[in-house]
C-alpha positions as CSV (number, residue, x, y, z in Angstrom):
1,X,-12.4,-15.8,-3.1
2,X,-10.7,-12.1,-4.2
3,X,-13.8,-11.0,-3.1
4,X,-13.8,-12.0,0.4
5,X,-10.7,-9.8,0.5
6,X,-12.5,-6.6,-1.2
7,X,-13.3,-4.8,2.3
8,X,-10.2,-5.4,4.2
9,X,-8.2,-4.5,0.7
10,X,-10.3,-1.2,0.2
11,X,-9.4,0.0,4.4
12,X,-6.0,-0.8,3.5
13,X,-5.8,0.9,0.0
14,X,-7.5,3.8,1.6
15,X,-4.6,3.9,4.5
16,X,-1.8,3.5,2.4
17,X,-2.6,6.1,0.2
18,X,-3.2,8.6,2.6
19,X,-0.3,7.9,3.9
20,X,1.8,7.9,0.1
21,X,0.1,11.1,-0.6
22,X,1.2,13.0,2.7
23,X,4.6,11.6,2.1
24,X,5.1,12.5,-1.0
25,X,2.9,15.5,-0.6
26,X,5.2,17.0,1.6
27,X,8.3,16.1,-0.6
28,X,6.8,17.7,-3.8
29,X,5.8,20.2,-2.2
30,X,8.7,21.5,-0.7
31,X,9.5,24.0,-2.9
32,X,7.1,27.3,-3.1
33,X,8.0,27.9,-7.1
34,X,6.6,24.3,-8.0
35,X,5.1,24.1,-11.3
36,X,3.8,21.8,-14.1
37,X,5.9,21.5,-17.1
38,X,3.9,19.5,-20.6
39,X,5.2,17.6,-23.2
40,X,2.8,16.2,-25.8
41,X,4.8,14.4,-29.1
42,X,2.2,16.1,-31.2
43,X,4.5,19.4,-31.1
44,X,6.9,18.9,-33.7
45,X,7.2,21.9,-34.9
46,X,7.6,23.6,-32.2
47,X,8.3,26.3,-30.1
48,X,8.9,24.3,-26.6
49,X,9.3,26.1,-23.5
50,X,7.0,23.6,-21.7
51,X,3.9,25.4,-21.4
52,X,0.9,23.6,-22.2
53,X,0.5,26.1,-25.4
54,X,4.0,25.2,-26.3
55,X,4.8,22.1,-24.6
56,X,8.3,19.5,-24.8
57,X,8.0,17.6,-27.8
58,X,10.2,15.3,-25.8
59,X,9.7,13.3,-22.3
60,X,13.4,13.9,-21.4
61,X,13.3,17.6,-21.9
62,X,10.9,18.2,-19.7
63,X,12.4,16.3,-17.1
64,X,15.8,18.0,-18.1
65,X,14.0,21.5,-17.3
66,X,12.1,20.9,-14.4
67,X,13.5,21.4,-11.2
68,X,12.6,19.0,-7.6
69,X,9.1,19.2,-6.5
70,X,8.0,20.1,-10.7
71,X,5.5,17.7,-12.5
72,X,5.8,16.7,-15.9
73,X,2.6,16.0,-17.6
74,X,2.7,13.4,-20.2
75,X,0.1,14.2,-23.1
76,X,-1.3,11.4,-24.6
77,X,1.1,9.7,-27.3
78,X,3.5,7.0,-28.2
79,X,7.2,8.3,-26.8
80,X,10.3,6.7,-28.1
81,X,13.7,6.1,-26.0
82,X,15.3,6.0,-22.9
83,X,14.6,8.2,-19.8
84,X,16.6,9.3,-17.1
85,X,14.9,10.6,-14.2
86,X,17.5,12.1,-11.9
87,X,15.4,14.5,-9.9
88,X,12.7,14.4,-7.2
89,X,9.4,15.1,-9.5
90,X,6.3,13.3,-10.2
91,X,6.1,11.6,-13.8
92,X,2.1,11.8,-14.7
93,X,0.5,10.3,-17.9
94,X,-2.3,12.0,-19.2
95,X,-4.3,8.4,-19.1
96,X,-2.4,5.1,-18.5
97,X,-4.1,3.1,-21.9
98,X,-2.9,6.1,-24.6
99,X,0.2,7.1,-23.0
100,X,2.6,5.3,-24.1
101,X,6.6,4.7,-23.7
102,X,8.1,2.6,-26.5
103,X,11.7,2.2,-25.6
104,X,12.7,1.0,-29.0
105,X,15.9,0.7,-27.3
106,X,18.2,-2.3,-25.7
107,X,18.2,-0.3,-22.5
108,X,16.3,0.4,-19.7
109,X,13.0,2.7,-20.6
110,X,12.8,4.6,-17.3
111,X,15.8,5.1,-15.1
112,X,15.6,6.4,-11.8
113,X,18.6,8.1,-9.9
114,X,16.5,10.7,-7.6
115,X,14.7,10.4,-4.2
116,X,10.9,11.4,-3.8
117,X,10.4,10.4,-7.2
118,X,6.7,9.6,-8.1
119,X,5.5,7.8,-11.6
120,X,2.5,7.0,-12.6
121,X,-0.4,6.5,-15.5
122,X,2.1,5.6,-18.0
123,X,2.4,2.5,-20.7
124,X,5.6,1.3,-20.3
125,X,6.8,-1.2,-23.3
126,X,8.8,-3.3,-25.4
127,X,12.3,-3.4,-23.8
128,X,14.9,-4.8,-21.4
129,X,13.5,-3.6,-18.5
130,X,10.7,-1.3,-17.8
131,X,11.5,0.4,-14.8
132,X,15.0,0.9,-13.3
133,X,15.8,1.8,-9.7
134,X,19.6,1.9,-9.3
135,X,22.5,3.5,-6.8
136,X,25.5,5.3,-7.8
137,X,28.5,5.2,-5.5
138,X,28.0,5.2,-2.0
139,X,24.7,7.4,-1.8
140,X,21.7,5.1,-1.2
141,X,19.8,6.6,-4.2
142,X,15.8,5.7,-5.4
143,X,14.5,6.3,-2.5
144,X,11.0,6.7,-1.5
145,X,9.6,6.5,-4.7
146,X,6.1,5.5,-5.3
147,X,5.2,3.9,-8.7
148,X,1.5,3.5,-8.9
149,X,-1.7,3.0,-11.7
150,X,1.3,2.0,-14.6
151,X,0.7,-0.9,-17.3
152,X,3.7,-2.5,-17.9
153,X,3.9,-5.0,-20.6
154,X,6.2,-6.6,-23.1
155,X,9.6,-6.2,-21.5
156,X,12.0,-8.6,-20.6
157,X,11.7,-7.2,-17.0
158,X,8.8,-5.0,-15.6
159,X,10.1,-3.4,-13.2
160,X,13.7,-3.9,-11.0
161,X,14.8,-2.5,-7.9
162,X,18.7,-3.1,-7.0
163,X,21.3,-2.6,-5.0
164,X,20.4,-1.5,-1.4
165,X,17.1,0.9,-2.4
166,X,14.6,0.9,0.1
167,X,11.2,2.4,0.8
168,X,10.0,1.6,-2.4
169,X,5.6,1.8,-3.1
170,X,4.2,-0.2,-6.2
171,X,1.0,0.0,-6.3
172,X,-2.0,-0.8,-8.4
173,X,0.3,-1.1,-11.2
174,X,-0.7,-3.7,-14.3
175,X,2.5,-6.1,-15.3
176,X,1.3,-8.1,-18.5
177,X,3.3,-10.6,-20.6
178,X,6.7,-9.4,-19.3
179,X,9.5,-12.3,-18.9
180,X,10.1,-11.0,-15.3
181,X,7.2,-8.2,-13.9
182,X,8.6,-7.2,-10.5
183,X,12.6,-8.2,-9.7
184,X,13.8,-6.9,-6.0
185,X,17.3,-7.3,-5.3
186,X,19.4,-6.0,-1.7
187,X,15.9,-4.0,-1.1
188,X,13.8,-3.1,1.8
189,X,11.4,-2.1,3.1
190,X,9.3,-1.9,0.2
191,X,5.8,-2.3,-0.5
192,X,3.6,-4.3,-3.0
193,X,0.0,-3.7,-3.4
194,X,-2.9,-4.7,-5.3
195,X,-1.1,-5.1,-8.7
196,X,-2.7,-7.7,-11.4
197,X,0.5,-9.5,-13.0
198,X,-0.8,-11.7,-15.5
199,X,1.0,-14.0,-17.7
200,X,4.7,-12.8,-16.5
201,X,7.0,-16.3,-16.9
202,X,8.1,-15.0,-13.3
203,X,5.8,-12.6,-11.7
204,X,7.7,-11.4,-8.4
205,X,11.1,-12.5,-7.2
206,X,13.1,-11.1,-3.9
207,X,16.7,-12.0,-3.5
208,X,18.6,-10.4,-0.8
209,X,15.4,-8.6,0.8
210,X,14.7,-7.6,4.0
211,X,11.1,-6.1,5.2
212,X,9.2,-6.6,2.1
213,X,5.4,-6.0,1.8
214,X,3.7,-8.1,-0.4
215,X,0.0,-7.3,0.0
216,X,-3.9,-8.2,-1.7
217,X,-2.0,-8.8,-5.4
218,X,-3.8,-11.0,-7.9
219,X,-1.1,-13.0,-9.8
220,X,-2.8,-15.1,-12.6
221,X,-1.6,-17.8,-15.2
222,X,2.3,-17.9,-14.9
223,X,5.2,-17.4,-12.7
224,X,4.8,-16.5,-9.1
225,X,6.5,-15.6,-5.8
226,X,10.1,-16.5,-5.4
227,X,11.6,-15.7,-2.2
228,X,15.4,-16.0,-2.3
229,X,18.2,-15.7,1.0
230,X,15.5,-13.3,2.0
231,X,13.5,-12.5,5.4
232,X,11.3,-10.7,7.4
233,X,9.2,-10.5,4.5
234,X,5.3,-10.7,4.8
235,X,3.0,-11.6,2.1
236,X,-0.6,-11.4,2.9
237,X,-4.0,-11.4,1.2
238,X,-3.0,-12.4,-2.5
239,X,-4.6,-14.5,-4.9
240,X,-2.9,-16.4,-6.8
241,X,-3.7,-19.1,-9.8
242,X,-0.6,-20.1,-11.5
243,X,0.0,-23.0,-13.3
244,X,3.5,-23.5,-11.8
245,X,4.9,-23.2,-8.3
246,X,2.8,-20.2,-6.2
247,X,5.6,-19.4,-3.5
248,X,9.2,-20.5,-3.8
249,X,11.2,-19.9,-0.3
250,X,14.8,-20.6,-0.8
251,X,17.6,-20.7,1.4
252,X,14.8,-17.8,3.7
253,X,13.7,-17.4,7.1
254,X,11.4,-15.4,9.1
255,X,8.9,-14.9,6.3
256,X,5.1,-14.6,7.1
257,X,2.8,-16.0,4.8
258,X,-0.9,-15.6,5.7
259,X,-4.5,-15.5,4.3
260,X,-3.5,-15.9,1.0
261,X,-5.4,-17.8,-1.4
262,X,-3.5,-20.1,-3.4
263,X,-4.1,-22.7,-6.6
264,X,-1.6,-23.9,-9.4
265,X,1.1,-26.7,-9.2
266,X,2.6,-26.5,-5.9
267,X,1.4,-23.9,-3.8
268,X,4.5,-23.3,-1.1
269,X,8.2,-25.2,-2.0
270,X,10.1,-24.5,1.2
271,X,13.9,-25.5,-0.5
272,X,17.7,-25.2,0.5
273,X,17.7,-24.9,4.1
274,X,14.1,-22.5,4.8
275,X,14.0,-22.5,8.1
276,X,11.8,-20.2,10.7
277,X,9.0,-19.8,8.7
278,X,5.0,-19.3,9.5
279,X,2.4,-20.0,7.0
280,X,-0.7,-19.6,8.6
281,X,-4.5,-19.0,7.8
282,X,-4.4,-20.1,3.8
283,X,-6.2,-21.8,1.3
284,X,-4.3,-24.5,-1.2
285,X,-6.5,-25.7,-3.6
286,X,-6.0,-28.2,-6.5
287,X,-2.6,-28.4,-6.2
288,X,-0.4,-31.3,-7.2
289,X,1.4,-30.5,-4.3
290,X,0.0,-28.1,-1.5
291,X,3.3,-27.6,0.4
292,X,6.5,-29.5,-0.1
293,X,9.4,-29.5,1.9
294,X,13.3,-29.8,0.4
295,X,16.7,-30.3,1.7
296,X,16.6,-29.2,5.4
297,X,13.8,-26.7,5.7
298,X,13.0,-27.5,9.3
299,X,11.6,-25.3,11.9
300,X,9.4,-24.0,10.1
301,X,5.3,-23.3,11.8
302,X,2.4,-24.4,9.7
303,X,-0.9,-23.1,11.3
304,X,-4.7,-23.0,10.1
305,X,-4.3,-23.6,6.9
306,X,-6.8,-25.2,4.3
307,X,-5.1,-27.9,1.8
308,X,-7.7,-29.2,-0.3
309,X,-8.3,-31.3,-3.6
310,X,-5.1,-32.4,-3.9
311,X,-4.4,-34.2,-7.1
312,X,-1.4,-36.3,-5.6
313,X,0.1,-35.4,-1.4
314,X,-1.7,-32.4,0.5
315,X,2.1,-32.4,2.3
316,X,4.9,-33.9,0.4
317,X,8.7,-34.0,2.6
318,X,10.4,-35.0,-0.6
319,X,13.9,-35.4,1.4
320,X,15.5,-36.1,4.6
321,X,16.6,-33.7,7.3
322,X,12.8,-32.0,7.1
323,X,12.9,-31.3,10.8
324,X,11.5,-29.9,13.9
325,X,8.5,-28.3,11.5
326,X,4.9,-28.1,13.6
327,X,1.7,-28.8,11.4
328,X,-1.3,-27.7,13.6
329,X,-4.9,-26.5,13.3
330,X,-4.7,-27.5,9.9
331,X,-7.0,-29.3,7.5
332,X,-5.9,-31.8,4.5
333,X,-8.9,-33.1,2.8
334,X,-9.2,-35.2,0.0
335,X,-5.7,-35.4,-1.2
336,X,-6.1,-38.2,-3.8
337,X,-2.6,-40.3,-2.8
338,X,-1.6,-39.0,1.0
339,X,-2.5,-36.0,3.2
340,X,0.9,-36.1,4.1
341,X,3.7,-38.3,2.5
342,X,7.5,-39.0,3.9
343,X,9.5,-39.5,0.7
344,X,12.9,-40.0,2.8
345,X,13.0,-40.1,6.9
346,X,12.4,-37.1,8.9
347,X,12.3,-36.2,12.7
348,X,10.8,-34.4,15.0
349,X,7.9,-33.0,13.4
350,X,5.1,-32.0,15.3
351,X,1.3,-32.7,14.4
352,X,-0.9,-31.7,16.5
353,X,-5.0,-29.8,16.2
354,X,-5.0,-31.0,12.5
355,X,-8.3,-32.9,10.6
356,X,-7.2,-35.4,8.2
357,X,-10.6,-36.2,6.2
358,X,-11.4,-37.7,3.1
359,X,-7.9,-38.6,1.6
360,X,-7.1,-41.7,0.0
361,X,-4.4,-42.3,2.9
362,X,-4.3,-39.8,5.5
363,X,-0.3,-40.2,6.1
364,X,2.3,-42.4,4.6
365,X,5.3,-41.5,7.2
366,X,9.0,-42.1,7.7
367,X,11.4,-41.4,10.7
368,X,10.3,-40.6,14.6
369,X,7.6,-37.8,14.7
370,X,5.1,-36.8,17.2
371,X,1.6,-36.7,16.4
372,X,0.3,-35.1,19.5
373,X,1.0,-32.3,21.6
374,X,0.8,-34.3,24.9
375,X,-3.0,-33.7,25.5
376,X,-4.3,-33.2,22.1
377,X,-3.4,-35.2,18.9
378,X,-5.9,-35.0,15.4
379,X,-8.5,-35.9,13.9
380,X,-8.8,-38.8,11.9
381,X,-12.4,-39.3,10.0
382,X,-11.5,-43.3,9.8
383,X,-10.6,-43.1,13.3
384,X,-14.0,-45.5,14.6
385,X,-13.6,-47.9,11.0
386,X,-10.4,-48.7,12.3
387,X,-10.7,-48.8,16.0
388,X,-14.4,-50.1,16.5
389,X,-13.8,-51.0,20.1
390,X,-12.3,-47.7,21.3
391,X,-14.3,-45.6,23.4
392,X,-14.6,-41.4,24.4
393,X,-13.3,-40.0,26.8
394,X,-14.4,-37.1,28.9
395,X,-12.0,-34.9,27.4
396,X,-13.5,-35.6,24.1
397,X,-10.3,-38.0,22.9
398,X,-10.3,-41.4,22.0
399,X,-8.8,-43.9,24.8
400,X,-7.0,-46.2,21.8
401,X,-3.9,-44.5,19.8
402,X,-4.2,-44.1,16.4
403,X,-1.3,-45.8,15.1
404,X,1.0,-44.7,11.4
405,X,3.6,-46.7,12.2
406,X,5.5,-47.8,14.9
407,X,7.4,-44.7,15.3
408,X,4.2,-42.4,14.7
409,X,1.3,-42.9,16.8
410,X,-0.9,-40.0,17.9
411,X,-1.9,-41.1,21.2
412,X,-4.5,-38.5,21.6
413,X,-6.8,-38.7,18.7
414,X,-10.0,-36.4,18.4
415,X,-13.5,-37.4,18.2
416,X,-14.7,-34.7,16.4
417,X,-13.1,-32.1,14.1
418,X,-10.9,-29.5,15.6
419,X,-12.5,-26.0,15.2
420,X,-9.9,-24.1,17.1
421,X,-10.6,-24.7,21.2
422,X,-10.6,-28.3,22.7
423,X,-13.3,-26.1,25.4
424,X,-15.7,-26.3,22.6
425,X,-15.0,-29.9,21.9
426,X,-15.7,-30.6,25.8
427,X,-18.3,-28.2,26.1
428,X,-20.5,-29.9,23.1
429,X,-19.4,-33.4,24.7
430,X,-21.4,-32.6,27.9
431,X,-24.4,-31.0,26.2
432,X,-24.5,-34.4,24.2
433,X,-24.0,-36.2,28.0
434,X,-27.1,-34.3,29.2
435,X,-29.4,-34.6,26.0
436,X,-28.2,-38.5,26.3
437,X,-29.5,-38.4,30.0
438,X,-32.7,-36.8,29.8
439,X,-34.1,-39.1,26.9
């Protein structure tokens, strides 16, 4: 399954880049006098002046002596203690497995305070929180900073952007065994891409977001995505295998989430009032749940997804006031108890361009919902066991209901599976007509 994703992640990779490196290119290199300063923790004897003859026996000195647009180049070591990174240079490890920053401290490793600040091939270990993007004042500070090819592991948080930051880039970063890999809180327009966060209790949570890019990630074993009085966010293209709940939407709207592929407890929990949302064009697989709806997440657009194998409801509205949500082109096969189960009445939900095959009951429903869209209803693979007598129609419908309930009765049910255009249907029912003809 990631592999399906390999091409399109590659052209997007490729893109992003480019565009990170002009960015940033242009913000380094802003100043003519640029240079590299060194530090390597073998020097301890010195001199320093932050040559690479005599380099900084210390990470924070270097920084201290470089001015915007300078690297400092991180020799390969174990470095101890906090650092503060309060101007706009680039941060480079000498190689990301030997480089290493050990905190040791009940602080925050790496703090940035600067715009245009870049980070990357660095270990970063052991304490409260890995990497720390923060404001002072008034001034929107941590800007446009780009964190990319880190390994962050062992800290009670990985990495945490707060308070109004925007136009933040993690990329192709490596969050292990952290309680918390990737926090976002009152950020925007920030971008998430092809990390592996593995074994994090909770691997990325938004609260307060806006505009947040969450893009070809592979999130394995714990945690997952919580998404919290957030919107406008898109995430797109991950894998994720977690033994827990994949995506947690809380009290959110106006999130896309699309061609993901998703396997673990429940794949999405719509909860508190998560309205407005589209998931669309995803795989849930093996799920106890594949999607379950909470306390008033209505309005919400569920569209050409796959819910498969699922070991108890493909759907699950576990309370009332579910409404107004529109389940189409979707298909929920063998879901050992119910494709979709009504724990507690709900209205208004529309069904409509969906195949229901191979569960144990397709739908165990409560309240008044509608089960077509006024032309076109589902398809139902017990359809012609339980209505023997019905006939086909030209339209390629069945002329009897198929009937949940009294109050939910698709009225248009499909003969065949839905593949994405009723045409096709009709078109292959009059091919059948004429092959019938000419025997």
């Amino acid at each position: 399954m990631q592999y399906r994703y390999l091409k399109s992640q590659m052209v997007v990779v490729f893109i992003c880049f480019l565009f990170i490196f002009l960015q940033f290119n242009i913000t380094i290199s802003g100043s003519s006098t640029e240079s590299i300063i060194y530090v390597d923790d073998d020097n301890i004897s010195g001199p320093w002046d932050g040559t690479q003859d005599y380099p900084y026996q210390y990470i924070q000195d270097g920084i201290d002596a470089a001015n915007d647009g300078d690297t400092v180049f991180v020799f390969n070591g174990i470095y101890n203690g906090q650092i503060i990174v309060d101007k706009s240079i680039m941060l480079e490890g000498e190689n990301k497995n030997t480089t290493i920053i050990d905190g040791q401290i009940n602080s925050d490793i790496i703090r940035i305070i600067s715009n245009g600040t870049v980070i990357h091939d660095l270990t970063i270990t052991n304490r409260v929180s890995g990497i720390y993007a923060d404001q002072v004042g008034i001034s929107i500070v941590s800007k446009n900073n780009l964190i990319y090819d880190n390994i962050l592991i062992d800290n009670e948080c990985g990495l945490y952007v707060q308070v109004l930051n925007s136009n933040i880039t993690i990329i192709n970063n490596v969050f292990n065994n952290n309680t918390a890999a990737i926090k976002l809180r009152f950020t925007s327009d920030t971008l998430i891409m092809n990390n592996t966060l593995d074994n994090n209790y909770a691997c990325i949570s938004m609260t307060f977001a806006d505009h947040i890019t969450i893009y070809g990630n592979t999130i394995l074993t714990r945690g997952g995505i919580s998404v919290i009085d957030s919107y406008n966010c898109n995430i797109t293209k991950n894998y994720v295998s977690t033994n827990g709940t994949n995506i947690r939407l809380e009290s959110s709207e106006a999130n896309m989430i699309s061609k993901n592929y998703f396997k673990g407890y429940i794949g999405v929990f719509f909860t508190e009032i998560s309205n407005n949302n589209w998931i669309c064009n995803n795989t849930f697989t093996n799920h106890k749940w594949g999607l379950k709806l909470f306390w008033g997440s209505s309005n919400n657009i569920i569209n050409g997804n796959m819910i498969v194998n699922s070991t108890e409801h493909g759907v699950f509205f576990n309370s009332g006031s579910c409404n107004g949500n529109i389940f189409s082109n979707n298909t929920i096969m063998n879901s050992s108890t119910c494709g979709i189960y009504f724990n507690s009445a709900c209205a208004d939900n529309q069904f409509y361009h969906n195949n229901f095959i191979d569960n144990y009951v397709h739908a165990n429903v409560r309240g008044s919902n509608l089960w077509d869209d006024g032309r076109y209803g589902n398809y139902w693979d017990d359809y012609e066991e339980q209505y023997p007598d019905a006939r086909k129609t030209l339209r390629s419908i069945w002329n009897t209901p198929y009937e949940l309930n009294e109050e939910n009765i698709d009225c248009f049910p499909l003969v065949n599976e839905y593949s994405g255009s009723m045409s096709n249907s009709i078109y292959g029912f009059f091919i059948q007509l004429i092959k019938t003809l000419m025997i």
